[in-house]
N, C-alpha and C positions, 0 to 999 in steps of 0.2 A: 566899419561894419560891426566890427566885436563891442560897441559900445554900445548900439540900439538890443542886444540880444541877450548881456546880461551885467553888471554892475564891475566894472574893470577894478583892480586894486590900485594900478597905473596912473589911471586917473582921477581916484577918491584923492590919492596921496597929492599930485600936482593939483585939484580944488582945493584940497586944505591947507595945502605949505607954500601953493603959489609958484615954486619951482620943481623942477625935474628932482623927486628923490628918490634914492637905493639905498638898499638894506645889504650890512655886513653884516656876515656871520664872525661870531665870534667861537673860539674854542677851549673849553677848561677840563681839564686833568681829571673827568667827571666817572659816574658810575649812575646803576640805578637800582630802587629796592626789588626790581624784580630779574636782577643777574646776579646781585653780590649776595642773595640766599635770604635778606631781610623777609622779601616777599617768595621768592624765587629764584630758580639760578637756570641759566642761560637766557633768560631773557624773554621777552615775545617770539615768537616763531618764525619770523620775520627779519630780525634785528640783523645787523651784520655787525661785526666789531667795531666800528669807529662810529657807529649810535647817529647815522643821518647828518654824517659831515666828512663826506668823502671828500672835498673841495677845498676845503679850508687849511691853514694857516697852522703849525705846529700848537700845540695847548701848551707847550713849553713856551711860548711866546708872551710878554705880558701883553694886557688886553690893551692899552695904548696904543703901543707898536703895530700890532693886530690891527685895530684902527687906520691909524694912521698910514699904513702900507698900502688897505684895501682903498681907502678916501683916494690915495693920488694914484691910481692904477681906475679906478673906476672913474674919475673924474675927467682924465685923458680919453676915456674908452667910449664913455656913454652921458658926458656932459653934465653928470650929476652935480646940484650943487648943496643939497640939505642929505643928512643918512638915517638909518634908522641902526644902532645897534644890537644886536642879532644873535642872544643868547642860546644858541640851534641844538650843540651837541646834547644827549641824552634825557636827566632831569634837572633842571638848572636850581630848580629850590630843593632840591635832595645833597644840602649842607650847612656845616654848622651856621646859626643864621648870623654872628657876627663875618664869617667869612662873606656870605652875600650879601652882606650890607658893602663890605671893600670893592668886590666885585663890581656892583652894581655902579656903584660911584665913579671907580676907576672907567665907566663907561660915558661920565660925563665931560664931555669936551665939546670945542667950539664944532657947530656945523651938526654937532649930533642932537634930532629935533624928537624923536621917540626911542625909547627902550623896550624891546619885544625879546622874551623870555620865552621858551619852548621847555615843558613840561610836563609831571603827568596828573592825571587828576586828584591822587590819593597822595600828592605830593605837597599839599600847599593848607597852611594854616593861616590865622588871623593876624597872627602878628608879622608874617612875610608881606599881605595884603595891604598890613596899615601903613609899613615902612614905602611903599611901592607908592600907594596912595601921598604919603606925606610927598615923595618926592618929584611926585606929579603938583602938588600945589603947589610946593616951595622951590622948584628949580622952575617949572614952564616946561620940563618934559612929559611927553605923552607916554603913557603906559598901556602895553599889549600883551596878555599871558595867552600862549598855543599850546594848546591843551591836544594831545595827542586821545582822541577815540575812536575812532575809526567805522564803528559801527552800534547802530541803539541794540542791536540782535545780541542781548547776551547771552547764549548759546555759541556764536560766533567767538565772543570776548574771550569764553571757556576755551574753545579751541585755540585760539594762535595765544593763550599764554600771557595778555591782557594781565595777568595779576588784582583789575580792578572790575568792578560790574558798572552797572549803568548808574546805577545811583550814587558811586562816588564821582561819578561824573556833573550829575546835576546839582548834587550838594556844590561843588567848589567852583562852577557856572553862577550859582545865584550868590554863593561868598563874592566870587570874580566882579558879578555889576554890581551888587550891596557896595565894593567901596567905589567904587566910578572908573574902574577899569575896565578897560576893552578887552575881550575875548573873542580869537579867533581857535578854531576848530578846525582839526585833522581829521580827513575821513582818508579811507579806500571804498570804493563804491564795488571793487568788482572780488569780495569775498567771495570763497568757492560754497560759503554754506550760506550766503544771503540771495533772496530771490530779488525781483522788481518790489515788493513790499517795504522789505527791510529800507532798499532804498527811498521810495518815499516818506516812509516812518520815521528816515535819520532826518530828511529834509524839515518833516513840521514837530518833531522835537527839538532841530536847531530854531529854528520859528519861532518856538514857542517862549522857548528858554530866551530870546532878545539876544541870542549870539551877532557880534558885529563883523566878522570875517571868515571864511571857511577856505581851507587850503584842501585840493582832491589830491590823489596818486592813486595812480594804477596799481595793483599787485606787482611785485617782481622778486625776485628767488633770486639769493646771493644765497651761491656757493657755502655748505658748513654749515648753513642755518636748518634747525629743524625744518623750517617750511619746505626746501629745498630737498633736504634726505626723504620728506612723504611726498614729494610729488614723484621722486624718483624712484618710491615702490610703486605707485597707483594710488594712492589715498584720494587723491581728487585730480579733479581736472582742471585746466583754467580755460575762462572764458574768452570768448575771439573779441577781437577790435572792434567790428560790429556792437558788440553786447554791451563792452565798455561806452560804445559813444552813446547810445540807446538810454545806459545808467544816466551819464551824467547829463542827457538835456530832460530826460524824468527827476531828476533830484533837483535841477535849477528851475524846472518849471513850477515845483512845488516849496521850493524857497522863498523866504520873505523877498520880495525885489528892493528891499534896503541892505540884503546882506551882503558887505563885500565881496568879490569872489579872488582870491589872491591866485589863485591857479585850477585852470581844469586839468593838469596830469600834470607830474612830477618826470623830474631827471635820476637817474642813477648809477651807477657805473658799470661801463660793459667790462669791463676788467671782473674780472673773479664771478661774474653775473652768469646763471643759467637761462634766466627770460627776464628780458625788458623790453617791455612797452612793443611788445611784436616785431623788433627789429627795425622800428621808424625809426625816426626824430621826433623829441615832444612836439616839435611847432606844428610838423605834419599830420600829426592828429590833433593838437588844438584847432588849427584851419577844418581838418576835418569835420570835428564839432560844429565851426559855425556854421560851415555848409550845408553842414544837416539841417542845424538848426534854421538856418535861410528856407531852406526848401521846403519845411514842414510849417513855418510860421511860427515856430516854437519861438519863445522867450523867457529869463528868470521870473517867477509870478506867476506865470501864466494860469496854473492852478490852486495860488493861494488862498484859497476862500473856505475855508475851513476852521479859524481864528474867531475868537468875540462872535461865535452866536453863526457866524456866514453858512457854518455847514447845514441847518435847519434851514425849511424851505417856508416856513408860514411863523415867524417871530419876530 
């Protein structure tokens, strides 16, 4: 069903590598410019201590091992036979750059067919791009930088603590394809200070920009985060399940229907968490989405014609 309604990541990956593959996360000992006080200190308003790797593997671990542990556990579980190395926690190019060259490398082993780096916008220069680039032509690995922005509403960005605007984001997008790297993009759709606008706004400036993958997550509040201490005086409200499924098949429909879609909602952890994802299961509301989207005829594209001249009615 989910494949007539909107461009699976699932199955981009199985057409292009042929077999079944997953992505490991990996974990490094990291920080970011906008918790250690470079930009800012505590971080996005969001953030929880372990920086979106609640899952993963000690960062005391070397990255091999890391590997190597997640390959034969995933392999048993879910038939995988190619990986994707999965540089997740925090800002992964936010270090000295001979260190992520070691890094980086130490991630090339048998079976491992792409390296995807999770990032932030204001975090990444020419000379990280060209190393990245080099090692896409000279190994045969694929390179992927996730660029964490969540929203085009900078007003938004201001509020949860962003550290960057919109335009360091599109600046290091057009660096990102300039060298022949894939970029996929971090949104949350269901901001308390973005309307249905914003949401389509974020849709046809990822469009625009030739972004090749977009990862969704819902809003959710761990405990100790600013986010969490203002919802807990009244500062805003969050949105119902309803609203969120509503976002995301208006942002898919307004999506280039070439853009990957790596996930329509995120996991997170109910341990130390005040709201997540409404107290479902993600799949329960992925299924949900489709169903909507069945019902309504919706699909990724649907209203993409607003690119090269389409929005004019007489050109």
């Amino acid at each position: 069903m989910s494949e007539k309604l909107y461009n699976v990541y699932s199955e981009y990956l199985k057409d292009k590598y042929g077999v079944k593959v997953y992505k490991l996360p990996i974990k490094l000992p990291l920080t970011c410019p906008n918790r250690d006080g470079n930009l800012s200190k505590g971080g996005c308003t969001f953030c929880g201590e372990e920086g979106g790797s609640f899952e993963n593997l000690s960062s005391c671990t070397p990255i091999r091992d890391q590997l190597r542990t997640n390959m034969d556990y995933i392999r048993k579980k879910y038939k995988a036979e190619k990986f994707i190395a999965y540089f997740q926690n925090f800002s992964n190019t936010y270090m000295p750059f001979e260190d992520f060259k070691r890094h980086i490398s130490d991630a090339i082993i048998e079976d491992i067919v792409e390296i995807s780096i999770s990032t932030r916008p204001d975090c990444i220069s020419d000379k990280y791009l060209q190393f990245l680039s080099d090692i896409q032509y000279n190994k045969g690995i694929n390179v992927t930088i996730e660029l964490g922005l969540q929203t085009v509403n900078y007003h938004s960005l201001k509020k949860i603590n962003r550290g960057h605007s919109l335009a360091e984001f599109i600046e290091s997008a057009v660096g990102i394809k300039s060298h022949g790297l894939r970029l996929c993009t971090h949104v949350i759709l269901n901001l308390p200070w973005d309307d249905m606008d914003d949401v389509m706004e974020t849709a046809k400036v990822l469009s625009a920009l030739k972004v090749d993958e977009v990862k969704m997550h819902s809003l959710y509040l761990m405990e100790g985060t600013t986010l969490a201490h203002q919802f807990k005086k009244g500062e805003f409200q969050l949105f119902s399940k309803d609203e969120y499924i509503q976002r995301v098949i208006t942002f898919l429909e307004y999506l280039n229907p070439e853009i990957v879609i790596q996930r329509l909602i995120g996991r997170a952890p109910e341990e130390g968490s005040i709201f997540v994802n409404w107290n479902e299961s993600w799949w329960k509301i992925r299924d949900d989405i489709l169903g909507k989207m069945e019902q309504s005829n919706s699909f990724q594209g649907k209203r993409f014609n607003y690119l090269g001249g389409k929005a004019l009615r007489n050109f």
